[in-house]
C-alpha positions as a Markdown table, in Angstrom:
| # | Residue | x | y | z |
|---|---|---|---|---|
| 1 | Unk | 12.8 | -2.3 | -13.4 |
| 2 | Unk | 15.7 | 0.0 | -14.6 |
| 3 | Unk | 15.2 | 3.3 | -15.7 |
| 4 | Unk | 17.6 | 6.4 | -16.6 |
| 5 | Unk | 16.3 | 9.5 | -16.3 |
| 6 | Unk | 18.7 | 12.0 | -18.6 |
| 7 | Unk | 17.2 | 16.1 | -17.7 |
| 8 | Unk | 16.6 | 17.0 | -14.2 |
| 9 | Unk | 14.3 | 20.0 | -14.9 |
| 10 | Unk | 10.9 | 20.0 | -13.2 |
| 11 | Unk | 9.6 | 17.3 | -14.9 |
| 12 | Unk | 12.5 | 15.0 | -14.9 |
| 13 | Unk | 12.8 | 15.5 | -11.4 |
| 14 | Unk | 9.4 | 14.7 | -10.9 |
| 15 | Unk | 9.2 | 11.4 | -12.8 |
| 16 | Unk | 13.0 | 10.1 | -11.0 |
| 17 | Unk | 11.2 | 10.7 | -7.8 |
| 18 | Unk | 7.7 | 9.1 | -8.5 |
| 19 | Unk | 10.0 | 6.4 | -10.0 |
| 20 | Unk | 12.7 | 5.6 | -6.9 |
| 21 | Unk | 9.1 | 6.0 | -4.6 |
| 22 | Unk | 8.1 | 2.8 | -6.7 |
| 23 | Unk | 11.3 | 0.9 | -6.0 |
| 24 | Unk | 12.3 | 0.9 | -9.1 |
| 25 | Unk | 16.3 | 1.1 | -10.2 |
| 26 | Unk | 17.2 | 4.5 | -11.4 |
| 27 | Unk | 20.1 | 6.5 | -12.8 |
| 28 | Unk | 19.6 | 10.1 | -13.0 |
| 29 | Unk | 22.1 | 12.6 | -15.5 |
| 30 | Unk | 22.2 | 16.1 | -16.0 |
| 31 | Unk | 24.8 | 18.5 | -16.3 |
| 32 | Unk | 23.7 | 20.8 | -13.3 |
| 33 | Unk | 25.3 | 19.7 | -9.9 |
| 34 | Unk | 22.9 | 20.8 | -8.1 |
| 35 | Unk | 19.7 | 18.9 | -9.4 |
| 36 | Unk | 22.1 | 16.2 | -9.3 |
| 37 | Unk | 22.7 | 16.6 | -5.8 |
| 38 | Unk | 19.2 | 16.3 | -4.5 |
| 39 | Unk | 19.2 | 12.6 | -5.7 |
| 40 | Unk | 22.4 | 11.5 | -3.5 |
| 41 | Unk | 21.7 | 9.3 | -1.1 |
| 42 | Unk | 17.9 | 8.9 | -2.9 |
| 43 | Unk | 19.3 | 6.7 | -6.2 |
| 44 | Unk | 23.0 | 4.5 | -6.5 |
| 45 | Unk | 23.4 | 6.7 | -9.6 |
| 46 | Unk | 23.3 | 10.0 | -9.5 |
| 47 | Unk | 25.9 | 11.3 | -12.4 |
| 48 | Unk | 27.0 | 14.9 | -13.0 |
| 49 | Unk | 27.1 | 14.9 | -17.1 |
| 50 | Unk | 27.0 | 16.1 | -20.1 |
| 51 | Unk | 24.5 | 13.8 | -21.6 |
| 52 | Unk | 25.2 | 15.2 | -25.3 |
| 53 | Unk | 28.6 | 13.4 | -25.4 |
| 54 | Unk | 28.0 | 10.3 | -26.3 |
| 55 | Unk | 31.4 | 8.8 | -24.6 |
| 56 | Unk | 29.0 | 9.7 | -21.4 |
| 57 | Unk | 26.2 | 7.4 | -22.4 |
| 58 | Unk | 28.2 | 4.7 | -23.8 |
| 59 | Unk | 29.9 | 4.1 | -20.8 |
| 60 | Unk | 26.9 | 3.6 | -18.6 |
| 61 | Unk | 25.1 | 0.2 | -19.7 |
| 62 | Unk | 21.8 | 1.9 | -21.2 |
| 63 | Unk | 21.1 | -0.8 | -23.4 |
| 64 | Unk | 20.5 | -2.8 | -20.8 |
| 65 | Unk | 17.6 | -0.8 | -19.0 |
| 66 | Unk | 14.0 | -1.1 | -19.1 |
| 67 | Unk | 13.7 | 2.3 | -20.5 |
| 68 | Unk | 15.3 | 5.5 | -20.8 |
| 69 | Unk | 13.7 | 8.8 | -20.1 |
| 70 | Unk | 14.9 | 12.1 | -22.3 |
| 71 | Unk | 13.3 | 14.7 | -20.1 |
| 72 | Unk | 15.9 | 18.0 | -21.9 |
| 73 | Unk | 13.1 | 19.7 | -23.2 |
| 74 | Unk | 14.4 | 23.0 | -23.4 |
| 75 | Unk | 17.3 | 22.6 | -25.9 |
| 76 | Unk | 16.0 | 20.7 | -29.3 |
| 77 | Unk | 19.5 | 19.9 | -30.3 |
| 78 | Unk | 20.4 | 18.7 | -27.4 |
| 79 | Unk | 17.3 | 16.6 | -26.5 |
| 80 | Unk | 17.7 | 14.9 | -30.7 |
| 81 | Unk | 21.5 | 14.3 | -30.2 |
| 82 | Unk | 20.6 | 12.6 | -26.8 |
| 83 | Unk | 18.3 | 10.3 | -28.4 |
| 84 | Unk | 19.9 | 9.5 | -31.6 |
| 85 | Unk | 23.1 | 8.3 | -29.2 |
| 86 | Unk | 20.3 | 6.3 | -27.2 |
| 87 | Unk | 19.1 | 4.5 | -31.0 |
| 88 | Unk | 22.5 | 4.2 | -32.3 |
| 89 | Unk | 23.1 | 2.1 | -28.9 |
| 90 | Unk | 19.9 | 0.0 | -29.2 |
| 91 | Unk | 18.8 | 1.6 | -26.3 |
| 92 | Unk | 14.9 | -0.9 | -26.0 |
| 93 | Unk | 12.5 | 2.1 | -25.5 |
| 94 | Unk | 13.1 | 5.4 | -25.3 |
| 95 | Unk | 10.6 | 8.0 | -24.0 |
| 96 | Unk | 11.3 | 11.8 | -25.2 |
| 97 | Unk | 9.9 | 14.9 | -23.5 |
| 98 | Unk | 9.3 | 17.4 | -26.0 |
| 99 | Unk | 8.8 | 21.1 | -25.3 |
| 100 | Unk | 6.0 | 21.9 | -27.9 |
| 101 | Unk | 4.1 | 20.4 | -31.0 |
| 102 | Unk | 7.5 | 21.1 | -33.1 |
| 103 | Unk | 9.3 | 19.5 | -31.2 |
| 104 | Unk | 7.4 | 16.5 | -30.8 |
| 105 | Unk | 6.8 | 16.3 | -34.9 |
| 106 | Unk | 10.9 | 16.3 | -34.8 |
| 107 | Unk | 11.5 | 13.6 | -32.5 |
| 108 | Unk | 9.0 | 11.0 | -34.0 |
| 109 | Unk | 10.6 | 12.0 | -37.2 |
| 110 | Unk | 13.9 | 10.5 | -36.2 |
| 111 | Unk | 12.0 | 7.1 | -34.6 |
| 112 | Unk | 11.6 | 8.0 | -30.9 |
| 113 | Unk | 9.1 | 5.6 | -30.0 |
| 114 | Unk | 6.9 | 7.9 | -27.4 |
| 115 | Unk | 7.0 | 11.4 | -27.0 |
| 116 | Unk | 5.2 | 13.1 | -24.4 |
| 117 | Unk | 4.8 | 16.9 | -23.6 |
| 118 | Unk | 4.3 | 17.4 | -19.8 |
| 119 | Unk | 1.4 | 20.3 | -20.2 |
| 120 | Unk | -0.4 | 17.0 | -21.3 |
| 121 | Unk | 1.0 | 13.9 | -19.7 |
| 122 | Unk | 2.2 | 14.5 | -16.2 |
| 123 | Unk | 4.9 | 13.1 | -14.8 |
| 124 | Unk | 2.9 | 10.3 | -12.9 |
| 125 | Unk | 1.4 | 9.4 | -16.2 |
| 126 | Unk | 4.4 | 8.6 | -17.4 |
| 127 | Unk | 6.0 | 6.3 | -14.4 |
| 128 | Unk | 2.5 | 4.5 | -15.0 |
| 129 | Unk | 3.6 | 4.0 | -18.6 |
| 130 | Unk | 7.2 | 2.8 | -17.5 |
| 131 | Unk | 5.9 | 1.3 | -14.3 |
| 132 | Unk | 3.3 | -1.0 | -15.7 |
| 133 | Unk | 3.5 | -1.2 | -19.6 |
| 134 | Unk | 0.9 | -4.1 | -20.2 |
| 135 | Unk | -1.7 | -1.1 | -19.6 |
| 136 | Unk | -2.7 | 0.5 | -22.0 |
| 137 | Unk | -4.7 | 3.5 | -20.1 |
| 138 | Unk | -5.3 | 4.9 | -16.8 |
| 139 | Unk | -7.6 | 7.6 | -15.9 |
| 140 | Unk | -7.3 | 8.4 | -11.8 |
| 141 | Unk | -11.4 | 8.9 | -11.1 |
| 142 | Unk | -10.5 | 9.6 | -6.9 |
| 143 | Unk | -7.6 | 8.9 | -4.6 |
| 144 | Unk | -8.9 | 5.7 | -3.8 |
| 145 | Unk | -9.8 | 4.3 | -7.8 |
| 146 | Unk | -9.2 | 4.1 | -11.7 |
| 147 | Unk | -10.3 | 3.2 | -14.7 |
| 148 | Unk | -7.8 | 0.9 | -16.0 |
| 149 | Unk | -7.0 | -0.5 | -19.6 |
| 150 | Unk | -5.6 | -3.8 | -20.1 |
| 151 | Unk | -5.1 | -6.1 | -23.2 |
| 152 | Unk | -6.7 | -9.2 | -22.0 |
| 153 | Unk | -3.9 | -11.8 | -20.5 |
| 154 | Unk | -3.9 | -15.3 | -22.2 |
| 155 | Unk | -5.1 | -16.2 | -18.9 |
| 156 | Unk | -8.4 | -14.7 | -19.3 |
| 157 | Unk | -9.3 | -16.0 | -22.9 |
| 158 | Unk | -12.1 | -18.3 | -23.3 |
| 159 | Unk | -12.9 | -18.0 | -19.5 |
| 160 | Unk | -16.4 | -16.3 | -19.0 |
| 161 | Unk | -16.3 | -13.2 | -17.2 |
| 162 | Unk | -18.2 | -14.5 | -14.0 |
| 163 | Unk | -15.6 | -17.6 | -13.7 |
| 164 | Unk | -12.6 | -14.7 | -13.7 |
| 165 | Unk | -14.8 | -13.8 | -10.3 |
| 166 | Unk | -12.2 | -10.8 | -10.3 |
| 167 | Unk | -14.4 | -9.0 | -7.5 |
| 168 | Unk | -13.8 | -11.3 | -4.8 |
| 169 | Unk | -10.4 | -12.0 | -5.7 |
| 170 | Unk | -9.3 | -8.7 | -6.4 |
| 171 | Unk | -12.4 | -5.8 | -5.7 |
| 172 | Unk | -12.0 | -5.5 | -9.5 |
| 173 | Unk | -14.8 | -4.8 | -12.0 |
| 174 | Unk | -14.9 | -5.4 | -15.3 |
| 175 | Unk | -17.2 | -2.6 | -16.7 |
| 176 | Unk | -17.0 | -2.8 | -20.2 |
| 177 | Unk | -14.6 | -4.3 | -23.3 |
| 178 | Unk | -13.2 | -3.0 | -26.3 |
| 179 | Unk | -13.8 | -5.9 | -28.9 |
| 180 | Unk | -12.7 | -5.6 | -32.8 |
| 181 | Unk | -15.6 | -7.0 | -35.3 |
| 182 | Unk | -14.9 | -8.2 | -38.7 |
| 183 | Unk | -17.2 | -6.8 | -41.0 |
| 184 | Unk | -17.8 | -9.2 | -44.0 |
| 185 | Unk | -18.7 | -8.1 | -48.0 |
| 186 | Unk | -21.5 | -9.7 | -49.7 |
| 187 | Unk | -18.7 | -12.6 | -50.9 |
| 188 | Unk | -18.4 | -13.3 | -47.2 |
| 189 | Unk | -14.7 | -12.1 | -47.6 |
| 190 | Unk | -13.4 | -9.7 | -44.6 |
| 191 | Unk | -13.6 | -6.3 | -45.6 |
| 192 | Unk | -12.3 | -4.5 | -42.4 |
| 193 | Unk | -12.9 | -4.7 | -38.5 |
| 194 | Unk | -14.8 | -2.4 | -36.4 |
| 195 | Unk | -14.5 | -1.6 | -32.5 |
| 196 | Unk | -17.1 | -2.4 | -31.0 |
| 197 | Unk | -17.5 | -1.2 | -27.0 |
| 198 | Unk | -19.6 | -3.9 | -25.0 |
| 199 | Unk | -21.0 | -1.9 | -21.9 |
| 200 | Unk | -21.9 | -3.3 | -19.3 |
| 201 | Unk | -20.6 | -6.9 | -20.4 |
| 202 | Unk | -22.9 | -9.8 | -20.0 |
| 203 | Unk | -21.3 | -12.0 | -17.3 |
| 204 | Unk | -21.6 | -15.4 | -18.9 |
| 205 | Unk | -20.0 | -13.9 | -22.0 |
| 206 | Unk | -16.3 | -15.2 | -23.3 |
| 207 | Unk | -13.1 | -13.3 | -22.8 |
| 208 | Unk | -11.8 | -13.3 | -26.9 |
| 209 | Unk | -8.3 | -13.3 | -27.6 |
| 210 | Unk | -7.0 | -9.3 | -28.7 |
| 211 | Unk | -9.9 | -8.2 | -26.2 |
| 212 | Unk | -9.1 | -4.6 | -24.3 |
| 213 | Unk | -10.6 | -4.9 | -20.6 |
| 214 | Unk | -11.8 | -1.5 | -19.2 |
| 215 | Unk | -11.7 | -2.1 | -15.3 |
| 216 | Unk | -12.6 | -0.2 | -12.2 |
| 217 | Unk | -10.1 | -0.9 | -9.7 |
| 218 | Unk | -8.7 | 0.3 | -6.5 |
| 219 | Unk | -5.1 | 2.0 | -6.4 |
| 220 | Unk | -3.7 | -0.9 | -4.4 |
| 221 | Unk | -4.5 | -3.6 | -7.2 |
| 222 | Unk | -3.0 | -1.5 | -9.8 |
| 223 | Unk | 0.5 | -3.7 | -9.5 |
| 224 | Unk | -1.6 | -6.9 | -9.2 |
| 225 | Unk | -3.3 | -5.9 | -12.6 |
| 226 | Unk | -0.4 | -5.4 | -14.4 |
| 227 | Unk | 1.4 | -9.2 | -13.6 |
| 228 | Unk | -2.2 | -10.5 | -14.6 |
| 229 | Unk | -0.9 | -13.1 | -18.0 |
């Protein structure tokens, strides 16, 4: 996967790191040398830059990457300029830091599709959003194991959950499933659907198409998980 990290402040620094740990393709930007310089050697792009002038950014291929990280958090102009640039290119997904709850209002306001501020979301949370974007949630319960959140593959659908037999294949459980209900009026016409969480599921019960799988799994099937279709 490629990803550009644009910011080099704490968090940014944090998530190019986790990021180039995962092998994944990254291109870090920031106008100080020096956080620039600690990612020689560690990345094939490192780029001393001025990320606000958008000659910069249109010489560097961004449309073309996975995603694009806007970690400036400290500067609002600077962090909007940035990512209206990244939209005007048709950058695919852009992921915004933003420095407080006005900020964040600001940069959904101009169509950044995910905003996260890092006294909530760490760094980590994010690469698991970049890293593996067919799950929806991840909640770390040791070192060892998660919860996990995954929108049922096409693979699963109509297959009972005993069949999957996802414990001996992979040690992974499914404990429950997040299941929306259509709730009918007296004319039997749909009036609206209802979430329904079915805890522990029964094993001979069907995996429905738009299902949400909550799974216990161990950290090292966390990459198997997300390829599951």
């Amino acid at each position: 996967m490629q990803v550009a990290v644009i910011g080099l402040g704490r968090f940014g620094s944090a998530l190019a790191e986790t990021l180039i740990e995962r092998d994944h393709e990254v291109i870090v930007i920031d106008k100080n040398e020096k956080l620039v310089q600690r990612f020689v050697g560690k990345t094939d792009t490192a780029i001393v830059a001025d990320a606000t002038d958008d000659t910069v950014l249109r010489t560097l291929g961004l449309p073309d990457m996975d995603a694009v990280v806007v970690a400036i958090g400290d500067d609002v102009e600077a962090s909007v300029l940035v990512c209206i640039t990244l939209m005007d290119l048709g950058v695919k997904k852009i992921i915004a830091k933003a420095e407080d709850e006005r900020h964040a209002r600001i940069l959904s306001r101009i169509g950044v599709q995910k905003v996260v501020q890092p006294e909530k979301e760490s760094a980590r949370h994010v690469a698991d959003m970049i890293s593996y974007p067919t799950i929806t949630e991840r909640f770390n319960i040791s070192d060892r194991h998660a919860i996990v959140e995954i929108k049922a593959p096409k693979s699963f659908v109509g297959k009972r959950i005993r069949d999957l037999d996802l414990r001996r294949r992979y040690n992974v459980l499914i404990i429950g499933i997040r299941r929306k209900e259509a709730v009918f009026d007296k004319r039997a016409d749909i009036k609206d659907l209802n979430e329904v969480f079915l805890a522990p599921p029964d094993p001979d019960g069907e995996i429905e198409e738009g299902d949400t799988l909550v799974l216990l799994a161990p950290n090292e099937a966390i990459d198997e998980i997300a390829r599951w279709e």
